[in-house]
N, C-alpha and C positions, 0 to 999 in steps of 0.2 A: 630931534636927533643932534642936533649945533651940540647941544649942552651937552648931551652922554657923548659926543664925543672929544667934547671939553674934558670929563671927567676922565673918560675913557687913555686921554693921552698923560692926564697929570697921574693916573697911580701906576702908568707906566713908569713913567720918568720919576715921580715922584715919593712914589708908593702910598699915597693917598690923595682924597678929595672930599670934598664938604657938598653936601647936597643941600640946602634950606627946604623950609616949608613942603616938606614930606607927610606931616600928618597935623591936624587943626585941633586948637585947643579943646574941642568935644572931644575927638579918637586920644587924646593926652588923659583927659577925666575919665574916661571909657575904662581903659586901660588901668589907670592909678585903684578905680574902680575894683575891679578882676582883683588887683591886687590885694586891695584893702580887708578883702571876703577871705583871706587863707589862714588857714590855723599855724605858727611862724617855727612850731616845736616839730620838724621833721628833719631828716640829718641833710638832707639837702638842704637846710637853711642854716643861715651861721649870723649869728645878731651879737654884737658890740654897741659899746659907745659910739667907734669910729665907723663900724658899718653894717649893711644889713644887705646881705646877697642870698639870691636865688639859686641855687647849680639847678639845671637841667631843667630851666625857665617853663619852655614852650611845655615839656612835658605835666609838669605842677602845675601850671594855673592854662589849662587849653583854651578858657575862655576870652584869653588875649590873642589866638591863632590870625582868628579874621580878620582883628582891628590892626595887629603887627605887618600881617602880610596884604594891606590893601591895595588900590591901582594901583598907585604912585609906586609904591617902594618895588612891587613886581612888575612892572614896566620900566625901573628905572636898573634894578639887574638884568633885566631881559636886554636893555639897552646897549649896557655896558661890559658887561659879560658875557650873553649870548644865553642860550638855553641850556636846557639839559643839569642844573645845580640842584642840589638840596640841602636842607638844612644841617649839619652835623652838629653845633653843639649850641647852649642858650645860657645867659647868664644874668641875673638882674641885680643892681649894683643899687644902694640907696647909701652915698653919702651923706650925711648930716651936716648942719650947719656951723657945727664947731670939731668936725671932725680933724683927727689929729695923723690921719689915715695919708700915708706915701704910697710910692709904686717904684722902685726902681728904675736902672734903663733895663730894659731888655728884649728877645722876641720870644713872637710867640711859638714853639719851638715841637707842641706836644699836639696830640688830638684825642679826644677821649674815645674809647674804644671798652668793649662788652666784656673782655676777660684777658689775661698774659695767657701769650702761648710764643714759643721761638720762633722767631722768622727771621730771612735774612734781611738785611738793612733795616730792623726797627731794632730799637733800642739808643739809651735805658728807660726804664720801665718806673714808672710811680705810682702809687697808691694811695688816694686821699676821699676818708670817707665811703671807701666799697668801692669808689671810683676808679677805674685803670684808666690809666695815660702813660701814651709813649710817643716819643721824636721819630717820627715815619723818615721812608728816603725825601733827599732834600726837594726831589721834582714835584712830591708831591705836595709839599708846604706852599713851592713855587705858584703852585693853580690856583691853590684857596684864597680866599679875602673874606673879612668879617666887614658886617654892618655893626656901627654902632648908634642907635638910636636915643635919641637926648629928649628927655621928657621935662628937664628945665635948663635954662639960659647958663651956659657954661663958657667960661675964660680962665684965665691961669689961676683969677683968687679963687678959685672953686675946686680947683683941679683939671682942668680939662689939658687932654693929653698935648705931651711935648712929643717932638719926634724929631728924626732925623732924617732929612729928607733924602730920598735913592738911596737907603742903607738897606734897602731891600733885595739892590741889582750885587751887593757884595757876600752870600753866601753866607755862612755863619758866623758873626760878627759881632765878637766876645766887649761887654762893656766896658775891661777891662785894658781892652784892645784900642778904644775910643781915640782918633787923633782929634782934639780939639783945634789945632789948627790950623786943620782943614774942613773940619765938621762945624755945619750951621743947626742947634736947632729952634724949632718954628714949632709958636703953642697953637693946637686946633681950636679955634672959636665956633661954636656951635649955636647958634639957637633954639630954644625949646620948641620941639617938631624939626626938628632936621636932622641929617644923618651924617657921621663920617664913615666913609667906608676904605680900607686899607688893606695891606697883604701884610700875613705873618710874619713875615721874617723883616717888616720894620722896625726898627729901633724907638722904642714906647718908652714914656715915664710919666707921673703926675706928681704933684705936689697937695702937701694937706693946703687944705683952706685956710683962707685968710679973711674972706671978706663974709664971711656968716651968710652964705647961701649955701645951700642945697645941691646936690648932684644927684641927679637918679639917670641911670642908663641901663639899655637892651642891650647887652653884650651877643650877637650871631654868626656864628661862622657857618660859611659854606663850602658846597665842595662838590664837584661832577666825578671822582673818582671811585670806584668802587673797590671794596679793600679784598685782601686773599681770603678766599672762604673758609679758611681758620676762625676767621674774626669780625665783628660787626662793629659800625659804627653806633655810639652807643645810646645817641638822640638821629639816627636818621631820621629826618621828617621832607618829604614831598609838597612843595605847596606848588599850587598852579600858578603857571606861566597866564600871562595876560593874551588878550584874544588879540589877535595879529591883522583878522578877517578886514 
């Protein structure tokens, strides 16, 4: 509990935190595994030079369910978050070793959702791939936090995310808005099997590669909110809470 409440106070203040050794090079194989077994031509899938991404992860390959959500990572939101979450969207990210692949600053602003319909406070509305997405009210971006799970050893020559630290306590906060000097950012260094986990509305970027390794990441965002029954979140997924007994 020391440690989740370690975490616990830095993505307050901070709006993220690094978890290590969350998952052993087996559940990493395991995993790459699942993957390796998918046929890559589905419009869920988008393959470049610079990258190879999954949308709606956990749904496509369900054979990585158990090994993503094992003790550790479900005891360590149990910890830090408390109960009652579930999964709302999944992403898998494989950058290449000479990939040429950027990310702006930005946040994360939208949630994927089942179909447009008008509601108050959502909107604008996008469309990618049959996919809908829209910018919910801001309280509710406020709750959510993504896991990102790192299936290899990442630092800035790789990409691994920069951020800006507590630009998540400032509301929507345009990059174009950026004071640099006041603004520090700080690259996330991860290990392969460890996680970072953060709130949307921090200020994210990555850089292409430099150093000829590899980036593969579990992009998961979660969520305890449930939306107006107009509309469905459009990967809801339930996974069990760890046994408390």
């Amino acid at each position: 509990m020391q440690v989740a409440g370690k975490h616990h106070q830095a993505i307050a203040t901070q709006g993220f935190a690094v978890a290590e050794n969350i998952y052993t090079t087996a559940e990493i194989a395991a995993i790459l595994h699942e993957i390796g077994k998918i046929n890559p031509d589905k419009s869920t899938f988008r393959k470049t030079d610079d990258l190879f991404a999954i949308r709606q992860f956990l749904k496509e390959i369900p054979g990585v369910n158990a090994i993503v959500f094992n003790d550790k990572l479900r005891s360590l939101i149990a910890d830090v978050f408390g109960d009652g979450y579930f999964a709302v969207k999944s992403i898998y990210f494989d950058k290449p070793e000479k990939s040429n692949w950027f990310v702006a600053w930005h946040q994360d602003l939208t949630i994927s959702v089942d179909k447009k319909v008008d509601l108050p406070g959502f909107g604008p509305w996008t469309v990618k791939q049959n996919q809908f997405a829209v910018q919910p009210p801001i309280n509710l971006l406020q709750d959510n936090f993504t896991i990102r799970i790192h299936l290899d050893d990442t630092d800035e020559g790789n990409g691994a995310l920069k951020v800006i630290p507590g630009s998540h306590l400032k509301g929507i906060y345009r990059p174009e808005n950026i004071d640099w000097n006041i603004e520090t950012e700080h690259t996330c260094n991860v290990g392969a099997g460890g996680v970072m986990i953060m709130r949307p509305l921090l200020l994210h970027a990555s850089n292409r590669t430099t150093n000829n390794k590899p980036r593969k990441v579990i992009h998961i965002e979660f969520s305890k909110t449930e939306l107006p029954k107009n509309i469905k979140w459009s990967e809801r997924q339930v996974f069990c809470e760890p046994n408390r007994a």
